[in-house]
C-alpha positions in Angstrom: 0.0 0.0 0.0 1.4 3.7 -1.1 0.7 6.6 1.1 -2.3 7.7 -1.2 -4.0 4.0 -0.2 -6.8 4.2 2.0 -6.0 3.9 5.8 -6.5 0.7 7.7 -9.5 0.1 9.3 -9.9 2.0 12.8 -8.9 -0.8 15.4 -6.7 -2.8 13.1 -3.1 -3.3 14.2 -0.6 -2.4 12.1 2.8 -4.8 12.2 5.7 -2.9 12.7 8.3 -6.5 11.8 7.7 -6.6 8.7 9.5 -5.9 5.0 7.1 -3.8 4.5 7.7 -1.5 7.5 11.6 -1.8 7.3 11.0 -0.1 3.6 8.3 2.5 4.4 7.9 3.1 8.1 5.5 6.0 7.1 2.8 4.3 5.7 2.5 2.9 8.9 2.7 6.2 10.9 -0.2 7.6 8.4 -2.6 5.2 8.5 -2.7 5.3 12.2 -2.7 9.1 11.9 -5.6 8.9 9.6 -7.7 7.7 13.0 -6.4 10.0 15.7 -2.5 10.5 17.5 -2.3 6.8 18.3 -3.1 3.7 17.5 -2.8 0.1 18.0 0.1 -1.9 16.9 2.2 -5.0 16.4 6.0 -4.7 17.2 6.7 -8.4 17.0 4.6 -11.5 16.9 2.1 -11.6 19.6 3.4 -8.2 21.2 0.6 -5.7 20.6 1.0 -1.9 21.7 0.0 1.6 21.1 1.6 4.0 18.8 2.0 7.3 19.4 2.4 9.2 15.9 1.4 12.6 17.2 3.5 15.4 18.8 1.2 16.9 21.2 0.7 13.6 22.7 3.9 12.0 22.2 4.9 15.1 24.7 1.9 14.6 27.2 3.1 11.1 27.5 6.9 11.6 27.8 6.2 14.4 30.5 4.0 13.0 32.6 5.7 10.7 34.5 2.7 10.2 37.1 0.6 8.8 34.9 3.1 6.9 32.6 5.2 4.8 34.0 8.8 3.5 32.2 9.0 0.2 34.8 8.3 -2.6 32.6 7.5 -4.5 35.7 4.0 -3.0 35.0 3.9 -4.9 31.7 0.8 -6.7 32.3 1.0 -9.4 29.2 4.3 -10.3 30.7 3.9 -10.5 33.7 0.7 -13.0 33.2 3.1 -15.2 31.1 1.6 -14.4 28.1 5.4 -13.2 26.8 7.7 -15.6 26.0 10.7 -14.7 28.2 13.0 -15.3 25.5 11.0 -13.6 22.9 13.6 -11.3 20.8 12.2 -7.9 21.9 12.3 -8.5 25.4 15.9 -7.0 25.6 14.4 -3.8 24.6 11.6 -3.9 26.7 12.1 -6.0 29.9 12.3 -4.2 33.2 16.3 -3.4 34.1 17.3 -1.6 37.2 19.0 1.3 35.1 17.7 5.2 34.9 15.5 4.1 31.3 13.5 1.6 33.3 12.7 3.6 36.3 10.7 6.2 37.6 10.5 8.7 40.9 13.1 9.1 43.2 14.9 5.7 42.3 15.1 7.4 38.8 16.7 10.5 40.2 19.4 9.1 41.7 20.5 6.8 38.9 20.0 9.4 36.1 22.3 11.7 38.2 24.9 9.4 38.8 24.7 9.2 34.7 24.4 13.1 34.0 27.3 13.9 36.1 29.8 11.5 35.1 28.7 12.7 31.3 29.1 16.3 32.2 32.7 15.1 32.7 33.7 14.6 29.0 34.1 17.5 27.3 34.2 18.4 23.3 38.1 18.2 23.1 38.5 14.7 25.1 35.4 13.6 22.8 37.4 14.7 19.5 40.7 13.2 20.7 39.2 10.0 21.7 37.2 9.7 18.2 39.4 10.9 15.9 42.3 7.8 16.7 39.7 5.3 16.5 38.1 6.8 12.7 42.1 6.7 11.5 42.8 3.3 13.0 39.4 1.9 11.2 39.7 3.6 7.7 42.9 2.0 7.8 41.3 -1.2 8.0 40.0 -0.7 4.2 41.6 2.4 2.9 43.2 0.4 0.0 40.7 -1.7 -1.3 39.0 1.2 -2.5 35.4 -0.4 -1.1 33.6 -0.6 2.3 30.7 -0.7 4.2 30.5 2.5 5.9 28.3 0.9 8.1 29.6 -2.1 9.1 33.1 -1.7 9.2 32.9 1.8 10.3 29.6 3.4 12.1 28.9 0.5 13.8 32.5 0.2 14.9 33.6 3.4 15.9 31.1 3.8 18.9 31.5 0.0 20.3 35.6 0.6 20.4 34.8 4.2 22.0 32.9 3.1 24.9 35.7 0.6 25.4 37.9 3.8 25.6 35.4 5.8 27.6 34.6 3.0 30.2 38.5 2.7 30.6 38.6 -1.2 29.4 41.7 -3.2 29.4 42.7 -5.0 26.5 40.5 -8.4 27.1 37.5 -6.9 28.7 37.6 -4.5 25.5 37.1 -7.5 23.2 34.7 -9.1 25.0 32.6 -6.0 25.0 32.7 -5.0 22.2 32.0 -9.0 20.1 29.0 -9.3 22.9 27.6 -6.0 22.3 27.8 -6.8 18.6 26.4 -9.7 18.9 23.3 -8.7 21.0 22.4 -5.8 18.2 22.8 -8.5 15.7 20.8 -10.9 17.3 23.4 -13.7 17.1 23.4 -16.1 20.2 21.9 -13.1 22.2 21.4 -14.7 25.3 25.5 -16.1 25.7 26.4 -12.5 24.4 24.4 -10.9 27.5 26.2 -13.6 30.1 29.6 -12.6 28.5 28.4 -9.1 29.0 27.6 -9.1 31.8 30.5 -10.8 33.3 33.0 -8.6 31.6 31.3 -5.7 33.1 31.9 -6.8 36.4 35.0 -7.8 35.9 35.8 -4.3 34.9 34.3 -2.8 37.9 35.9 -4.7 40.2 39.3 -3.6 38.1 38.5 -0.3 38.6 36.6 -0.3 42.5 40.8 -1.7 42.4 42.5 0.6 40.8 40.3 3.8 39.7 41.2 5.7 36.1 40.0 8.8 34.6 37.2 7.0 32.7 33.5 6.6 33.5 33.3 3.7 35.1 35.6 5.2 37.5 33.3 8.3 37.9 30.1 6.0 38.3 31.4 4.3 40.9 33.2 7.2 42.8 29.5 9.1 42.6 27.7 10.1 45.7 25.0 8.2 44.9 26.6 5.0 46.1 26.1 2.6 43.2 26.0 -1.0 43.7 28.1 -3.2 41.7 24.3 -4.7 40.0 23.8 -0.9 39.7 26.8 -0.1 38.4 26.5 -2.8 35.6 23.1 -1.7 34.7 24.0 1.7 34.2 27.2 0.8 31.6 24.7 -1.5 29.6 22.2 1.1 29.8 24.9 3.7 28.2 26.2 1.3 25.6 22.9 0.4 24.5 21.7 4.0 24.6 24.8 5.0 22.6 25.7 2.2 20.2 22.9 1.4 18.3 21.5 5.4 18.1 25.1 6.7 17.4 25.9 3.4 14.5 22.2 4.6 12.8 22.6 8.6 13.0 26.4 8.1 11.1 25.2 5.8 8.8 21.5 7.6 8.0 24.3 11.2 7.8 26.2 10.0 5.5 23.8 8.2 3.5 22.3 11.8 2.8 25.5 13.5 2.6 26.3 11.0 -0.7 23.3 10.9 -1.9 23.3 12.1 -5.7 20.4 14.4 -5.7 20.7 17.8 -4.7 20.2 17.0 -0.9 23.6 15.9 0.2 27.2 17.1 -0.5 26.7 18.3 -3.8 24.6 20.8 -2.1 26.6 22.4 0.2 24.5 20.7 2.6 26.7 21.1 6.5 27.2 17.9 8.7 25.7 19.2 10.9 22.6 19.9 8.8 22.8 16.5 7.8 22.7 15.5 11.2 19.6 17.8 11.8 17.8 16.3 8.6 18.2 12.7 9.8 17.1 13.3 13.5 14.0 15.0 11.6 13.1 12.6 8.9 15.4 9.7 9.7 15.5 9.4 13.0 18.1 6.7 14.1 16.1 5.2 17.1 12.6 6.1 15.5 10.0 4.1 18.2 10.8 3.6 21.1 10.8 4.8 24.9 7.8 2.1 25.9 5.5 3.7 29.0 3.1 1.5 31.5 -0.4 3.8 32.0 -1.3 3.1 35.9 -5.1 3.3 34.4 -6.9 2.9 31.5 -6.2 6.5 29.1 -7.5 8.2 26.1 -5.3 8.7 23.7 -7.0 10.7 20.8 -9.9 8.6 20.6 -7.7 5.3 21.7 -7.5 3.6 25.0 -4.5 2.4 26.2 -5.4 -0.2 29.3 -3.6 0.2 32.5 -0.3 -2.3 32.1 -0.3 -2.2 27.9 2.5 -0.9 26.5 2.3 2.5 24.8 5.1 3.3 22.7 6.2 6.6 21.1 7.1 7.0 17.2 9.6 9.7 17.7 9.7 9.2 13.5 5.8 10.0 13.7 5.5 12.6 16.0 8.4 14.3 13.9 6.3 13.6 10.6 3.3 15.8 12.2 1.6 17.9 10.0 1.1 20.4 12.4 5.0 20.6 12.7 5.1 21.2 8.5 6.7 24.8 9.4 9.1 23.4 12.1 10.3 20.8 10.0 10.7 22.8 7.0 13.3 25.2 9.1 14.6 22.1 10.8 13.6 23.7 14.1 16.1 21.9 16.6 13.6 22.1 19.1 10.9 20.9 18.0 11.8 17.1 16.8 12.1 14.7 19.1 15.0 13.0 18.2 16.5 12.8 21.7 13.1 12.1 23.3 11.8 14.7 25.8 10.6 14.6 29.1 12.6 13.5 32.6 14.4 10.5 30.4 15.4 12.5 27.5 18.4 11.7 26.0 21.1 12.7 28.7 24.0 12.3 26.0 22.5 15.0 23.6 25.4 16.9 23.3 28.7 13.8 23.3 26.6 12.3 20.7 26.4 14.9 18.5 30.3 15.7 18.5 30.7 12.1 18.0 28.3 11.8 14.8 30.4 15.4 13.8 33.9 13.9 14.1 33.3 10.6 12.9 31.5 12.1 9.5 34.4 14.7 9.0 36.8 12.0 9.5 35.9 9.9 6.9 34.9 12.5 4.3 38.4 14.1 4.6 40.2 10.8 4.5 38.2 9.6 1.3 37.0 12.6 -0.4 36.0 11.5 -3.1 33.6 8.8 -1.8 30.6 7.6 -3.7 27.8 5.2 -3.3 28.6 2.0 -4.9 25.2 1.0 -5.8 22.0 3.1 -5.9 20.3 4.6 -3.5 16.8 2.8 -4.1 18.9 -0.3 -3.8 20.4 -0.1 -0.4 17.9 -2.0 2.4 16.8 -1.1 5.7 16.9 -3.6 8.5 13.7 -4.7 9.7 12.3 -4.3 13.5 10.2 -1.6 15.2 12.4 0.7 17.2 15.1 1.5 14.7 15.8 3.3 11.5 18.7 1.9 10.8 20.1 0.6 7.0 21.7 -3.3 6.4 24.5 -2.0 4.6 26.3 1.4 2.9 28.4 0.4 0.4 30.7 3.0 -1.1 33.3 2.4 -3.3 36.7 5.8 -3.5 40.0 5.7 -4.6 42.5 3.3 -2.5 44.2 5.4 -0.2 47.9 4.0 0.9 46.7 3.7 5.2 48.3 5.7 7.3 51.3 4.8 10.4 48.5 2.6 12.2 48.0 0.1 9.2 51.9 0.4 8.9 52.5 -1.2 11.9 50.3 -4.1 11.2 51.6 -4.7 8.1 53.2 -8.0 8.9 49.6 -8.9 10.6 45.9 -10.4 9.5 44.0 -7.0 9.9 40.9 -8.1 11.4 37.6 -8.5 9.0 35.1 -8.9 11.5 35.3 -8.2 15.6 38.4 -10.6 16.2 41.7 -12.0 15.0 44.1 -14.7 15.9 47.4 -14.0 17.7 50.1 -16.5 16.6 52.2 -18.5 18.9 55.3 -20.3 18.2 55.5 -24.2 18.5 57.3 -25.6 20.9 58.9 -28.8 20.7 57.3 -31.3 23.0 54.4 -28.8 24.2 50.5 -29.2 23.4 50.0 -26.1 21.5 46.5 -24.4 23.6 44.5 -23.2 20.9 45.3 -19.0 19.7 43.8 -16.2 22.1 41.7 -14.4 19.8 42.5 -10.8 19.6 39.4 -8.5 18.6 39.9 -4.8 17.0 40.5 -3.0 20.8 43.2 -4.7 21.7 44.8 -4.4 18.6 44.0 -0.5 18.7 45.7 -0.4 22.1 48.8 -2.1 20.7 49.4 0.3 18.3 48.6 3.2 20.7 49.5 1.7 24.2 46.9 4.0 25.8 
């Protein structure tokens, strides 16, 4: 169906897994717009919600903490066992004791722990932290002359930075970043989160040890008092928060930016415009930030029961058409991009210089990069929070790497998250298999930071 079809019957639930969505999100967001702000939903097989596709109430939801609760614990399906507790979108939904999943004055006191030790970084350690990591992974394909911007570089970049920003050693760094991978990729999800999850606490007991100028050092030396469970909640809480958002607002910038129509470079267009335009119209994590009414509400002309989740389309609300005039200056206040509310985006202003610094980075490097197949072709992966593409291929002219590939010359670069160390035999010893060795340690080789 186009977006001139006729909208879907009043009532009927629109899937948000499907091809279909993943290619058009907005004919979704209309048809339920055709009926009122909101309307009901599918995210996944057998999880049914409410959409909110309008602004006004996408803002009376997210600011009204009273009467819409974030603990999933409320979750009323789930908690009658009619949720499968290994369904695939519980890990973006289930209750976690972090400042997302929270509310009152248990929310306070986490989210301030988190505010404060972000007020910490500032735009220069941001930019110095960024730009090694860009050189060290454009490095990785600079010759071939062909990449995937996405995959070998957006959704890099901010896994191997929060390795750097937590203050990982060389082994917890791997394991980080090959679980976190893993979990946004849906592969094995449920080792990746025990791996996780011990790494993590692993690293806090390293640094409750032997504190560092990093963030998990911060965290833990807050007056709030964190618990190690806390503590660990709070770092996957960030990571998720910051990978998957920061890996889909790169990749959806520079999509635009080398787009051959008169939108992206050819234009003139800023990165920072670009950046604007995508949190506008692309917007990187475009459903999401699921509330719990504690009673039955009106919604437009749609009642969301006590315990159902009701989820906001930050895409929709942005797609208004009471916000044509907004979005045609690009209004920064007025999308909703970070969210809004008391669990807005707390990282507004890191993730930006991030996007920024990673974009220039690879612009300057490659300038003269292209798309390498057309624009209608590329795909967007399915699933009903993100707005995030499969692949970017672009194709430039090789580019001899820079002193970082140099000193792995003599090594297997790594293709994917990890890469074998060789040993030397030794006569009459059982050779232990090779320790893998994943793209942070090798970064820290080169760098010994």
């Amino acid at each position: 169906m186009d977006r001139q079809s006729a909208p879907t019957p009043a009532g009927a639930r629109c899937p948000m897994h499907d091809a279909a969505f993943a290619a058009d999100p907005h004919q979704v967001y209309d048809r339920l717009r055709a009926h009122g702000p909101a309307g009901p939903v599918e995210l996944a097989p057998g999880i049914d919600a409410t959409l909110v596709v309008g602004h006004e109430t996408a803002l009376r939801v997210l600011q009204n903490s009273t009467l819409f609760a974030r603990d999933a614990r409320r979750w009323r399906a789930l908690a009658e066992g009619q949720v499968a507790l290994d369904h695939p979108v519980l890990p973006m939904m289930a209750y976690r004791p972090n400042c997302l999943f929270t509310d009152g004055a248990v929310h306070l006191r986490l989210r301030k722990a988190v505010t404060d030790s972000l007020a910490r970084l500032n735009i220069t350690r941001i930019r110095r932290d960024v730009e090694p990591l860009a050189d060290y992974l454009i490095d990785q394909f600079s010759e071939r002359g062909r990449a995937d911007l996405l995959n070998d570089y957006a959704k890099l970049l901010p896994l191997l930075l929060f390795n750097k920003l937590f203050g990982c050693p060389a082994g917890i760094g791997d394991t980080l970043t090959s679980s976190m991978s893993a979990i946004f990729d849906g592969k094995d999800a449920l080792r990746a989160n025990e791996e996780l999850t011990s790494c993590l606490m692993e690293l806090i007991a390293l640094k409750r040890r032997t504190p560092g100028d990093d963030m998990t050092s911060w965290l833990i030396q807050h007056p709030a008092g964190l618990t190690d469970e806390e503590l660990k909640d709070q770092l996957v809480m960030l990571m998720g928060a910051g990978v998957e958002p920061e890996r889909n607002l790169i990749g959806n910038a520079l999509l635009l930016l080398l787009s051959p129509d008169d939108s992206g470079r050819e234009s003139g267009l800023l990165i920072e415009e670009a950046i604007d335009h995508v949190l506008w119209n692309q917007t990187p994590i475009a459903n999401y930030a699921t509330h719990y009414p504690v009673q039955d509400v009106d919604l437009g002309g749609v009642v969301a029961e006590a315990g159902t989740p009701v989820v906001i389309s930050f895409a929709g609300a942005n797609s208004d058409p009471g916000l044509i005039e907004a979005r045609r200056m690009h209004s920064k206040g007025a999308h909703l991009g970070w969210g809004a509310g008391p669990h807005a985006c707390p990282a507004k202003d890191p993730a930006q210089v991030i996007a920024v610094t990673a974009i220039e980075k690879i612009l300057n490097a490659l300038p003269d990069l292209t798309l390498a197949v057309h624009e209608k072709d590329l795909q967007w992966r399915p699933g009903p929070f993100h707005r995030a593409l499969v692949t970017l291929p672009v194709a430039f002219t090789p580019t001899p790497a820079t002193r970082m590939a140099s000193a792995l010359h003599n090594r297997t670069v790594p293709a994917a998250a990890e890469q074998p160390l060789p040993t030397a035999p030794v006569a009459g010893v059982r050779q232990e298999p090779a320790r893998k060795k994943g793209f942070w340690s090798t970064f820290l080789d080169i760098f010994r930071v």
